[in-house]
matplotlib code that plots the C-alpha trace (Angstrom):
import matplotlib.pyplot as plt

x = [40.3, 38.4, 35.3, 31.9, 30.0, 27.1, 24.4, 22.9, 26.4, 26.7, 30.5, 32.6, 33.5, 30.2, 31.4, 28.5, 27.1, 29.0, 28.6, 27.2, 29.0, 30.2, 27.6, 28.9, 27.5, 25.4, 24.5, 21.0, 22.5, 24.5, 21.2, 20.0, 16.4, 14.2, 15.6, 15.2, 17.3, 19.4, 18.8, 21.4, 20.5, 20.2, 23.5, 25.3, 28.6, 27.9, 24.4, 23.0, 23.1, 19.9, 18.5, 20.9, 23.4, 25.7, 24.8, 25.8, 28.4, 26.6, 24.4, 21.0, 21.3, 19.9, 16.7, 17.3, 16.4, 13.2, 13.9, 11.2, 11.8, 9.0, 9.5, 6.8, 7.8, 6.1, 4.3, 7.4, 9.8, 7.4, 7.1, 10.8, 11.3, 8.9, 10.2, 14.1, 12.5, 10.3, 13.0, 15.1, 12.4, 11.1, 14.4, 14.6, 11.9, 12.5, 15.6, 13.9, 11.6, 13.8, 17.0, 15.8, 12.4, 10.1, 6.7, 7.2, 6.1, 9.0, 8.4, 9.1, 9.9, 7.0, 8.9, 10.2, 7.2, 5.5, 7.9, 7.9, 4.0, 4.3, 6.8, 5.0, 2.3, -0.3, -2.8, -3.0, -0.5, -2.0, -0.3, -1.7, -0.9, -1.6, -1.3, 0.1, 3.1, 0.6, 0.3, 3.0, 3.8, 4.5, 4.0, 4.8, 4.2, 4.2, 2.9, 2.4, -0.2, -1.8, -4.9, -3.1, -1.1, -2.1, 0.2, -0.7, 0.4, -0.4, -0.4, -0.7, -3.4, -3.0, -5.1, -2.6, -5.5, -4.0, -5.4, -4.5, -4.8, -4.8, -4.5, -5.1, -5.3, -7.3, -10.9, -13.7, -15.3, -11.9, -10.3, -12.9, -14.0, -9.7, -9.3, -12.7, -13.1, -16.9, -18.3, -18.0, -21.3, -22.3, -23.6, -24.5, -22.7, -20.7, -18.9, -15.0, -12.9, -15.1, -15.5, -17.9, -17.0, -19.1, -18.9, -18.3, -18.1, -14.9, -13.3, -14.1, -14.3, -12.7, -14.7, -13.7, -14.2, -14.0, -13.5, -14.2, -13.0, -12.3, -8.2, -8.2, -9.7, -8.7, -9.7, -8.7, -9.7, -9.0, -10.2, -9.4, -12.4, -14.8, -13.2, -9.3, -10.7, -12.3, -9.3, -7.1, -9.5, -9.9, -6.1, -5.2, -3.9]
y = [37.5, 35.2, 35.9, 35.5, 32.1, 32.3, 30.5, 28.6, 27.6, 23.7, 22.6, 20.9, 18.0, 17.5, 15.2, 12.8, 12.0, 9.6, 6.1, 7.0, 6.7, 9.5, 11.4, 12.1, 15.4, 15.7, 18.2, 18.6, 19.7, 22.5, 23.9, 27.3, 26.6, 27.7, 27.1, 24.4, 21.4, 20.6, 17.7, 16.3, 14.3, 11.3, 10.9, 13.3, 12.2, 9.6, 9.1, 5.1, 3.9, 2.6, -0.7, -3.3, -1.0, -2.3, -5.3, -5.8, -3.2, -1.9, 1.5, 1.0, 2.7, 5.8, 5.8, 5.9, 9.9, 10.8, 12.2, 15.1, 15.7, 15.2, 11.7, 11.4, 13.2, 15.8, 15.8, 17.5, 15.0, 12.1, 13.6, 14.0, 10.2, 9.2, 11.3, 10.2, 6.6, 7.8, 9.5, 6.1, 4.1, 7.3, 6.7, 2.9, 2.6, 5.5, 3.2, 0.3, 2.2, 4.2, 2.2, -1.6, -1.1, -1.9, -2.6, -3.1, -6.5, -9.2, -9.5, -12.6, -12.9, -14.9, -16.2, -18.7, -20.3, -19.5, -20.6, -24.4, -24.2, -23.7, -25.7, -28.7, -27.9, -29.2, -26.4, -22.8, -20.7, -17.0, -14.1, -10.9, -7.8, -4.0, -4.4, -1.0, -0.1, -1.0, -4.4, -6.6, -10.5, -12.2, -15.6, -17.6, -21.9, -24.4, -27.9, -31.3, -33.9, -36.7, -36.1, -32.6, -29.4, -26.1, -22.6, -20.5, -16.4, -14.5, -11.1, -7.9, -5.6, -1.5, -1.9, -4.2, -7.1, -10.5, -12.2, -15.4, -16.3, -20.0, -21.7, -25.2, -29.2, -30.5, -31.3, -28.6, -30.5, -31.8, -28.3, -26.0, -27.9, -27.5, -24.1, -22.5, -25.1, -27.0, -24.1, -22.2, -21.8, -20.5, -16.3, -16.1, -14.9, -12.1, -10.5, -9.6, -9.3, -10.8, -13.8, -14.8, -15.4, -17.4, -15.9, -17.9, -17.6, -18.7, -19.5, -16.8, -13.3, -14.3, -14.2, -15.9, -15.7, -18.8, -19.3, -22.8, -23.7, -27.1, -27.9, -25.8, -23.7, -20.4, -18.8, -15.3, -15.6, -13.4, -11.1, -8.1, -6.4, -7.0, -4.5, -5.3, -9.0, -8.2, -5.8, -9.0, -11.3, -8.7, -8.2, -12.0, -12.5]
z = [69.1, 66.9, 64.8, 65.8, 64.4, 62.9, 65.5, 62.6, 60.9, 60.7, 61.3, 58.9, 61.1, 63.9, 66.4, 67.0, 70.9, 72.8, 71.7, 67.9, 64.6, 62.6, 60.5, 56.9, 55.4, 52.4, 49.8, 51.4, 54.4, 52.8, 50.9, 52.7, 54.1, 52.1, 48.5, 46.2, 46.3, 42.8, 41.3, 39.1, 35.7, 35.0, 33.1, 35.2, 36.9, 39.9, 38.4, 39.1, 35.3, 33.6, 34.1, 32.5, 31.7, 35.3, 33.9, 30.7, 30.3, 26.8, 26.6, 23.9, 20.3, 20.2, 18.2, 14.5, 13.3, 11.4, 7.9, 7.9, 4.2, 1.9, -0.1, -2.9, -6.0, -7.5, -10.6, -12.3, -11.4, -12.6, -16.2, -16.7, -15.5, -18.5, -20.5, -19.9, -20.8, -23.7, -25.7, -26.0, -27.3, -29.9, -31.3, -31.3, -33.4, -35.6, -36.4, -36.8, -39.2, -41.3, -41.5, -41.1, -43.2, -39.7, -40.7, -44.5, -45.6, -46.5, -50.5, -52.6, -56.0, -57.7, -60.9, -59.6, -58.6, -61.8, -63.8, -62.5, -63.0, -66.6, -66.7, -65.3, -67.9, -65.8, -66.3, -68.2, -65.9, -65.8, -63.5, -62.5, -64.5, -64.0, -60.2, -58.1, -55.9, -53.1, -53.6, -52.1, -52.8, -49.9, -50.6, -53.9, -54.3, -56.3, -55.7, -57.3, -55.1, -55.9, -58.2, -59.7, -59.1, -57.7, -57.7, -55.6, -54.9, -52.1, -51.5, -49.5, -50.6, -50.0, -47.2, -45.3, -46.2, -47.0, -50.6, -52.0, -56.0, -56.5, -60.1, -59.6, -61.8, -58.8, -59.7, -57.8, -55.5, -53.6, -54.0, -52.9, -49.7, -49.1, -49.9, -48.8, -46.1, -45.5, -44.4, -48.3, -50.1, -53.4, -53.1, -56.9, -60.0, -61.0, -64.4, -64.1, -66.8, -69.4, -67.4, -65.2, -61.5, -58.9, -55.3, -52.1, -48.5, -47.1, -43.5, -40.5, -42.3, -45.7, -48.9, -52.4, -56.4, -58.2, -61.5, -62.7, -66.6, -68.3, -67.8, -64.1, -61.1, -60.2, -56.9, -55.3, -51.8, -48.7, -45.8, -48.2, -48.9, -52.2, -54.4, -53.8, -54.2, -57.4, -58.7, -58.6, -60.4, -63.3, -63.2, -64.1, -67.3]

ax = plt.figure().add_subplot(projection="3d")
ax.plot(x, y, z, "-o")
ax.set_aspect("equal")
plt.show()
C-alpha cells in the first residue's frame, strides 16, 4: 500500500492539459511559500556576464589598489638625507683646504720683474722692504712703451685687499689719467717715510698715493684701506 501525498506536493513531471506544451520547472517553484527566494551573484555559475564581456571575450582589470601608507617623510628622515649629502662636501673642501692650499693666494716671485727694471735703467728701481707674512705678491711686470717704462707689483694685503705699487719713466700727466683713470683728483698732502706723498681718488672705491720725483713716478694704489696703503708707501726702499 503506498504512502499518502502530500495535497500540496508539486510532481516531478506535471503533465500539461491537452493541447499545451510541457512546463519546465524552476527554482521558484520549489521555494516553500512563505520564504525568501535565493538569489545567486552576479559571478556565480550560469550568471549572464557583464555588458561587453559576451562580446569581446575579455573581463576589465580590476581597479589598481590604494596604498594607505603614509608617503611624506618625516622630519627625521629629511635631516639624515642632508646630512648623507652634507658630510661628502664637509670633506671635499676640507681637502681642498688642507692638502691643495684652497683659498691661499697664487704668489709670484717679483725678481724677475725687478731685475729687468734695473736692468733697463730707465728709472731708480726701489722695492718694498719690512713687509709681513701677511702680505702676498701676486702679480709682478715689467714694461717698456712708447714715451717710457713702468714696473709694476701687486699685492695682497692681510686684509685680503688688493694693492698695486707702480714705478714708472712715463711723464705724470699721461700716467696718472692711465693708472687713476679721469676720474682721479688731488685730496691734499701727506708725510711717509720722509717723503711727501700727494693723495688721489682712484677708480670705484680705490684710493692712491703718488709720489712724483724728477727721473720717475711711483704710485701705490688700491681698494686696501688707508693704513695698508700707507704701510706699503713707507715700506719702499
Amino acid at each position: 500500500m503506498e504512502a499518502a501525498q502530500p495535497a500540496d506536493r508539486v510532481p516531478a513531471d506535471p503533465t500539461p492539459p491537452d493541447g499545451q506544451p510541457p512546463v519546465a520547472p524552476t527554482r521558484a517553484a520549489a521555494v516553500p511559500e512563505g520564504e525568501p527566494a535565493l538569489v545567486e551573484p552576479a559571478g556565480a555559475a550560469g550568471a549572464p556576464p557583464p555588458d561587453g564581456v559576451a562580446e569581446t571575450g575579455e573581463r576589465p582589470a580590476p581597479p589598481p589598489a590604494i596604498d594607505t601608507r603614509k608617503s611624506e617623510r618625516s622630519p627625521k628622515d629629511m635631516a639624515i638625507s642632508l646630512l648623507v649629502l652634507l658630510v661628502p662636501i664637509a670633506l671635499l673642501i676640507a681637502f681642498y683646504r688642507g692638502f691643495l692650499g684652497g683659498e691661499q693666494p697664487t704668489t709670484v716671485d717679483p725678481a724677475p720683474a725687478i731685475e729687468s727694471a734695473r736692468a733697463a735703467n730707465a728709472f731708480p728701481v726701489s722695492e718694498p722692504a719690512e713687509l709681513d707674512d701677511g702680505w702676498h705678491t701676486v702679480s709682478a711686470n715689467f714694461q717698456t712703451a712708447e714715451g717710457g717704462s713702468s714696473l709694476r707689483l701687486g699685492y695682497l694685503t692681510p686684509e685680503g685687499r688688493g694693492a698695486q705699487l707702480v714705478q714708472s719713466s712715463v711723464p705724470p700727466e699721461r700716467l696718472l689719467p692711465t693708472e687713476l683713470t679721469a676720474e682721479g683728483q688731488p685730496q691734499g698732502q701727506t708725510d711717509l717715510g720722509g717723503r711727501t706723498w700727494q693723495r688721489y681718488t682712484a677708480r670705484g672705491n680705490e684710493q692712491a698715493l703718488v709720489l712724483l720725483e724728477p727721473n720717475r713716478t711711483v704710485i701705490v694704489v688700491g681698494d686696501a684701506r688707508d693704513n695698508e696703503l700707507r704701510h706699503l708707501a713707507t715700506a719702499i726702499r
